[in-house]
N, CA, C and O of each residue as an XYZ file, in Angstrom:
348
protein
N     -38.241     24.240     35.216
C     -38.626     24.529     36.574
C     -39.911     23.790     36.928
O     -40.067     23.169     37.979
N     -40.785     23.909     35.992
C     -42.464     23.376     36.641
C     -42.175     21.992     36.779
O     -42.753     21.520     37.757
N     -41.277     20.925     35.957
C     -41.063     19.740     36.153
C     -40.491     19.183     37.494
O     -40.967     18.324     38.235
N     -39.164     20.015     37.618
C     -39.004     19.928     38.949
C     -39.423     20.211     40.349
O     -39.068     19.653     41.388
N     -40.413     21.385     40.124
C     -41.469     21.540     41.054
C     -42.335     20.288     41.114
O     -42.233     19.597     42.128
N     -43.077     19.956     40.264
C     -43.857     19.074     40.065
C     -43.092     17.373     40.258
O     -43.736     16.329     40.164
N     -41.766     17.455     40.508
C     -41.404     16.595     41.244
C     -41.250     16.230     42.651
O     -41.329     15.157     43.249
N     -41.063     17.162     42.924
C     -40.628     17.862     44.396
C     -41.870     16.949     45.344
O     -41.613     16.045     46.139
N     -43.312     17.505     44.979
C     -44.572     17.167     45.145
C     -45.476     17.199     44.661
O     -45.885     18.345     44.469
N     -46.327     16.115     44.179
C     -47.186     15.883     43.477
C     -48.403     16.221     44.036
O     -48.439     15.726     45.163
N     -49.213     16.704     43.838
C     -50.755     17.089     44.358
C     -52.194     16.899     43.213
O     -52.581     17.730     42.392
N     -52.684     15.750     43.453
C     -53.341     15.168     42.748
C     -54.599     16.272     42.854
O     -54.634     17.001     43.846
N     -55.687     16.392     41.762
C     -56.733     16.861     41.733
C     -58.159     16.017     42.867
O     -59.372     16.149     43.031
N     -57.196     15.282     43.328
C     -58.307     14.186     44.534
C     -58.009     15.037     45.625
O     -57.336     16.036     45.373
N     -58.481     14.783     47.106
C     -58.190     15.214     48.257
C     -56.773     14.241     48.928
O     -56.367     14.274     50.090
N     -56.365     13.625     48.073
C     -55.064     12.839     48.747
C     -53.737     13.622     48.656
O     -53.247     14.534     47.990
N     -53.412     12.807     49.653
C     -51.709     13.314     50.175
C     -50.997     13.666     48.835
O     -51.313     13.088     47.795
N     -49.851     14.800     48.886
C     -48.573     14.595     48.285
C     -47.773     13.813     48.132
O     -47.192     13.427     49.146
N     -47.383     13.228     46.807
C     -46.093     11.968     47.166
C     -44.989     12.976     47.390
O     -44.727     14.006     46.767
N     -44.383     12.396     48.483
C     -43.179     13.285     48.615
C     -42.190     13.162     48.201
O     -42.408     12.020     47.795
N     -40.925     13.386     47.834
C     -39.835     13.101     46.804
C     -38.893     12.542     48.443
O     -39.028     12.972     49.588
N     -37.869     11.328     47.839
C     -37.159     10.981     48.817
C     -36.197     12.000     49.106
O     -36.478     13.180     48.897
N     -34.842     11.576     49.669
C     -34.030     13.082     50.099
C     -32.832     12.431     49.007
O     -31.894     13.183     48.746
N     -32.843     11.473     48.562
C     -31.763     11.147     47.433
C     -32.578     11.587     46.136
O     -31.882     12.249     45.365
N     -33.341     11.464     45.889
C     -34.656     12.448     44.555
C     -34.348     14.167     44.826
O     -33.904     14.901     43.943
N     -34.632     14.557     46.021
C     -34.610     15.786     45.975
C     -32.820     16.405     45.936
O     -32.488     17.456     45.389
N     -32.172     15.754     46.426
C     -30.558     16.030     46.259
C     -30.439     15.723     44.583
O     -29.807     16.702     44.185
N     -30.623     15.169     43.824
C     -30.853     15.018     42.345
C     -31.023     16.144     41.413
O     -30.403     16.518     40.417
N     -32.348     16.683     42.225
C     -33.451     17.979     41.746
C     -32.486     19.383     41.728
O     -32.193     20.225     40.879
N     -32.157     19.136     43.192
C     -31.576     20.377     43.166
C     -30.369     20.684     42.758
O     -29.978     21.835     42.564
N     -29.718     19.676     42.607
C     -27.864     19.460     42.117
C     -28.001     19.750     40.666
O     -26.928     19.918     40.086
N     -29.149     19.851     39.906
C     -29.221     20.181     38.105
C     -29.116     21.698     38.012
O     -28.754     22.125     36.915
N     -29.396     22.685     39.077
C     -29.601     23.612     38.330
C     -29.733     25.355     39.176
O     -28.580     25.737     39.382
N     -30.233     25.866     39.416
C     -30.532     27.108     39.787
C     -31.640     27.249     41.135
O     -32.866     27.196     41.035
N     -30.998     27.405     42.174
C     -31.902     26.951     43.056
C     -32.416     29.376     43.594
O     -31.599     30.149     44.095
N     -33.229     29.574     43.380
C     -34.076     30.523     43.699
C     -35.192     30.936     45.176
O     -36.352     30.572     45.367
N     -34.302     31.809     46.037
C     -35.180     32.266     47.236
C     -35.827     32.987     47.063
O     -35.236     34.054     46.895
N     -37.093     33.084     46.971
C     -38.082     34.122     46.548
C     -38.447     35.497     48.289
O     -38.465     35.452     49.519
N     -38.614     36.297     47.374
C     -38.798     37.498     48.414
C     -40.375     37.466     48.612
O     -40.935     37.893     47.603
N     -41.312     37.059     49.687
C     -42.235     37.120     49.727
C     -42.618     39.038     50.187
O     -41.963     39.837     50.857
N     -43.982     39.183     49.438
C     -44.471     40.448     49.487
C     -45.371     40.396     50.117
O     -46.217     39.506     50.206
N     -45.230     41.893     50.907
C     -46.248     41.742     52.060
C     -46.697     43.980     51.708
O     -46.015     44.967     51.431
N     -48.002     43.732     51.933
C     -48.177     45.290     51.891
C     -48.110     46.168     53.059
O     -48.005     45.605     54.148
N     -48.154     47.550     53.027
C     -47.718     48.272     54.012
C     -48.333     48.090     55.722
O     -47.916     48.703     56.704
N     -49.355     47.131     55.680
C     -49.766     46.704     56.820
C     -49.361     45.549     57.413
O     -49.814     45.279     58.526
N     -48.326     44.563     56.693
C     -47.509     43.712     57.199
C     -48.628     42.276     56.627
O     -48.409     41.243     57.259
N     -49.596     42.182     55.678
C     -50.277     41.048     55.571
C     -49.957     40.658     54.135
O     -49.898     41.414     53.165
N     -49.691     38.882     54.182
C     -49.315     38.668     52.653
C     -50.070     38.799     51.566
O     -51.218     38.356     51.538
N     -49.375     39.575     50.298
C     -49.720     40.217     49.078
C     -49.378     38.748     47.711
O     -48.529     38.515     46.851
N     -50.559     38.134     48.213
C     -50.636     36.663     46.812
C     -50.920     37.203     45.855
O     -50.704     36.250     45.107
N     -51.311     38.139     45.063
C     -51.303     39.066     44.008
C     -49.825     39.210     43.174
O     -49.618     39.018     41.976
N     -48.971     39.576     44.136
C     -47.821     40.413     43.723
C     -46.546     38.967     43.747
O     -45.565     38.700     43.053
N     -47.314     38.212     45.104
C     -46.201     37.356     44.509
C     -46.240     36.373     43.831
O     -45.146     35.907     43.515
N     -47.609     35.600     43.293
C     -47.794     35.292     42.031
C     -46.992     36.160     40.807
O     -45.868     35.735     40.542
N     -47.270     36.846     40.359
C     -46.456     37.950     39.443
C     -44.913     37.491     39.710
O     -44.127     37.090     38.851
N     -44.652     37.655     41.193
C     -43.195     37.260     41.214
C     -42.654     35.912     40.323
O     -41.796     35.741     39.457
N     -43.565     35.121     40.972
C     -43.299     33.313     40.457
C     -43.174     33.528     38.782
O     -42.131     33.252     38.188
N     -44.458     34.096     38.053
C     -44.036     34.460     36.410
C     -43.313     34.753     36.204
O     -42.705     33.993     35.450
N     -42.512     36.153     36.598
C     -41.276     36.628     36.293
C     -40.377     35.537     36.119
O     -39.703     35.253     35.129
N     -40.473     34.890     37.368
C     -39.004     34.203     37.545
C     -38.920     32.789     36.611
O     -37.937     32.048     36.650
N     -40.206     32.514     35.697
C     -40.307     30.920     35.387
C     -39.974     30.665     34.429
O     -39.730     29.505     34.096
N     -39.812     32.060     33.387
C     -38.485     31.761     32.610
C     -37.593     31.259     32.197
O     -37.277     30.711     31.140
N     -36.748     31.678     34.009
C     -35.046     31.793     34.107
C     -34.684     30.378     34.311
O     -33.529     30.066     34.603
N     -35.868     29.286     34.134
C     -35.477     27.785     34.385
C     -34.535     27.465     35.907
O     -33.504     26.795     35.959
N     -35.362     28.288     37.308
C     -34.952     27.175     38.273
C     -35.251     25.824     38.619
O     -36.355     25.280     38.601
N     -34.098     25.323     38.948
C     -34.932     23.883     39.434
C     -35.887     23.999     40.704
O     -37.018     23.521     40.787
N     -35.113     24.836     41.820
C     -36.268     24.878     42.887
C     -36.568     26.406     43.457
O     -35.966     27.480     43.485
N     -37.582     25.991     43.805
C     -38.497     27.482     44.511
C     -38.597     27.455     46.049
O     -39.485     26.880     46.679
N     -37.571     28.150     46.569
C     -37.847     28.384     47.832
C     -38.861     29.768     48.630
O     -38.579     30.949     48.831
N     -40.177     28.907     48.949
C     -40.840     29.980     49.394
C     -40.525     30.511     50.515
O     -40.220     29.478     51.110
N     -40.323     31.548     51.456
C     -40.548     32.010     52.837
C     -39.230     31.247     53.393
O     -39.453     31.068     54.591
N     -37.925     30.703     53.056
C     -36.990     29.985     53.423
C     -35.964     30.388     53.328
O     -35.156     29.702     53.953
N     -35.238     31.814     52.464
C     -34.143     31.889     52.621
C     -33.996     33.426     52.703
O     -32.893     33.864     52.377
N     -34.737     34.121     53.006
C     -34.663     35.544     53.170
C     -35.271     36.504     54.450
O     -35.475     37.717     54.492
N     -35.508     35.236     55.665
C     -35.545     35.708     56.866
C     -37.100     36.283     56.820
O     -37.453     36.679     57.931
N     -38.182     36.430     55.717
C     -39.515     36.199     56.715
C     -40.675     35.839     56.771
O     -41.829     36.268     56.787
N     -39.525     34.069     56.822
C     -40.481     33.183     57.982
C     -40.858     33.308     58.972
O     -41.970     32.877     59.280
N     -40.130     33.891     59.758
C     -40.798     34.423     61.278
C     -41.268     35.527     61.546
O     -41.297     36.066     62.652
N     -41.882     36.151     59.982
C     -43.074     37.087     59.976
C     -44.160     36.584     60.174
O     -45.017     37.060     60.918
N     -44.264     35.503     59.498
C     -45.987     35.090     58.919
C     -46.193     34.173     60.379
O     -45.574     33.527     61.224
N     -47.974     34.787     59.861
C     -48.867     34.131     60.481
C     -49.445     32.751     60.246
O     -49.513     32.203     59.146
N     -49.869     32.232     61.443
C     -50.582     30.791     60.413
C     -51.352     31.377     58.975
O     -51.095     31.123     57.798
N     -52.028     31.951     59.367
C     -52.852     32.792     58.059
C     -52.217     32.703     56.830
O     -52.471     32.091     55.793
N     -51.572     33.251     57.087
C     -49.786     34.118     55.907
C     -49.699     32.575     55.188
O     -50.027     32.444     54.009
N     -49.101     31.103     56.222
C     -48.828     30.105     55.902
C     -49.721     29.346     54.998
O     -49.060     28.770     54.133
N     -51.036     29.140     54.897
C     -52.123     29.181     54.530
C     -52.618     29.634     53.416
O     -53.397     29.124     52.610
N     -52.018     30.786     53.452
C     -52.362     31.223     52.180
C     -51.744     30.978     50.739
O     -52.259     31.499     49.749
């Protein structure tokens, strides 16, 4: 999983851009293996819980997905705030 994350986009320890993976690279990535929608956590006041869903990401890094879909396949994206996004 971290390889293919770490393909996906690269984020250098500099202030420079991500290389971004082409869309024939990322059709590659994701055609190997276990693609995973993560349930983002939010606490009883509706603000995101990076605590809990860190914890989530461990759980899951195990199970060897190739990709991590954050906030993309479980409807709430159109919860968050820029904030939320940001964070």
């Amino acid at each position: 999983m971290a390889n293919a994350v770490a393909n996906a986009a690269t984020y250098p320890k500099t202030n420079s851009r991500p290389t971004i993976t082409t869309p024939q690279e990322l059709k590659q990535i994701v055609s190997e293996g276990l693609l995973s929608f993560l349930l983002t956590d939010f606490d009883e006041q509706g603000d995101f819980r990076a605590d809990t869903y860190a914890e989530r990401l461990e759980w899951l890094a195990p199970y060897g997905a190739t990709a991590l879909f954050a906030a993309g396949g479980t409807g709430e994206f159109f919860s968050l705030t820029h904030a939320n996004i940001r964070t």
